[in-house]
N, C-alpha and C positions, 0 to 999 in steps of 0.2 A: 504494500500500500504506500510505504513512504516513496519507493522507489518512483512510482506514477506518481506522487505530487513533486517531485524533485524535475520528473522528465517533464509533465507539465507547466513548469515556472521554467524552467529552459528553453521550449519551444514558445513560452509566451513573450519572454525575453528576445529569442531570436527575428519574430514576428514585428516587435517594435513595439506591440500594442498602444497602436495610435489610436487618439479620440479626438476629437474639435473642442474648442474651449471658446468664450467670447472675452477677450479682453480688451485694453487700452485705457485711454482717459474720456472717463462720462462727462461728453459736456453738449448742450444744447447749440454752441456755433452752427451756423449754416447764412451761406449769400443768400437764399431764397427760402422765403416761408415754407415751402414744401419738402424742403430738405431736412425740417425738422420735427413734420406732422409724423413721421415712422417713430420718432425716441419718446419714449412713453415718459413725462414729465416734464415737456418741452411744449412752450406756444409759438403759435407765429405773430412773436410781439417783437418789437424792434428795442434794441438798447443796446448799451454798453457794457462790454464784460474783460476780464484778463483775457490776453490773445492767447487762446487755448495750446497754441504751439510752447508758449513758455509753460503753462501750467493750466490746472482744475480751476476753474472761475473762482474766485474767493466768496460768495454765498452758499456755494455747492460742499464747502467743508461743515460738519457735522461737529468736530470735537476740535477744539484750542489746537492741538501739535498740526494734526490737519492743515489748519488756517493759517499757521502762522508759518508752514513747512518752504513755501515758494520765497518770503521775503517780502512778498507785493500786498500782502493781506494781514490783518489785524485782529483780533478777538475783544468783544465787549460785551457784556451786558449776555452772552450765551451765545451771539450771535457773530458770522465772519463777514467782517466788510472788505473792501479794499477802492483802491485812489479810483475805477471807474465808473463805479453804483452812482456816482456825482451827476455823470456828465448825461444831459439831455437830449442831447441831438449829436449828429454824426459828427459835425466838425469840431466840436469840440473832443469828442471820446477821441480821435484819431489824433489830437495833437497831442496828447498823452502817450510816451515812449511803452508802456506796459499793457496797452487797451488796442480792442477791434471791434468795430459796430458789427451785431450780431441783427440778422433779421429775426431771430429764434430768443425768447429766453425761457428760462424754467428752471427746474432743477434737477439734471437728469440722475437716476438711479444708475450705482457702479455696475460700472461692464462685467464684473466678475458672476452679478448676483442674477445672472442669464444664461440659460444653456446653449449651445452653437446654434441649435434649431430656431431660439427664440430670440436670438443676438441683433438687437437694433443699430442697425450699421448704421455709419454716420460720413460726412466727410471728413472729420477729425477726430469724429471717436470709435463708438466699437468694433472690432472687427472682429472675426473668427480665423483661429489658428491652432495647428496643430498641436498637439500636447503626447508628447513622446516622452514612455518612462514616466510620467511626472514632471517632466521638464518645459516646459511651454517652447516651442523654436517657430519660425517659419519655414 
């Protein structure tokens, strides 16, 4: 009996036993409203957010280490703010080094907390990838 689960974890090993995973950074960015009706926690509202390529939106963090992880965002009162929640209209968010006007805001759920099948692709956030071993790779 041991001998078959030893040869078992061997050929499972050799196989790679690959599975799909949904990962990356949850974030509601998108140039066009419809690019953000797919990610469940997202509107098609216009504002300004951290440019998702640096980091997680600073309102999108849930706990103090979170929010204060990127440098651009601050914690108060329970809640993470940071320098672009300010800005009103496009010209303004954009002359801000740290900010991108999002057609989309919300607060999207982590990539993680979705299965490959149910994984809300984004243009900047989740995507699905292989997870070999345990190991996430592309």
């Amino acid at each position: 009996m041991m001998m078959r689960l030893t040869a078992l974890a061997v050929l499972a090993a050799a196989l790679g036993c690959n599975s799909n995973v949904c990962t990356g950074v949850a974030t509601c960015y998108g140039d066009q409203p419809s690019q953000c009706q797919s990610v469940p926690g997202c509107a098609p509202t216009p504002g300004c957010m951290v440019n998702p390529v640096i980091g997680q939106d600073c309102p999108m963090a849930t706990t103090q280490n979170a929010c204060t992880v990127s440098g651009a965002c601050y914690w108060s009162n329970g809640v993470c703010s940071g320098p672009c929640g300010g800005a009103a209209d496009k010209a303004t968010c954009l002359s801000m080094p740290t900010c991108s006007w999002s057609a989309c805001m919300g607060q999207a759920k982590s990539c993680d907390s979705y299965s490959a099948d149910s994984c809300p692709r984004s243009p900047l956030g989740c995507y699905v990838t292989a997870n070999q071993n345990g190991v996430i790779g592309e």
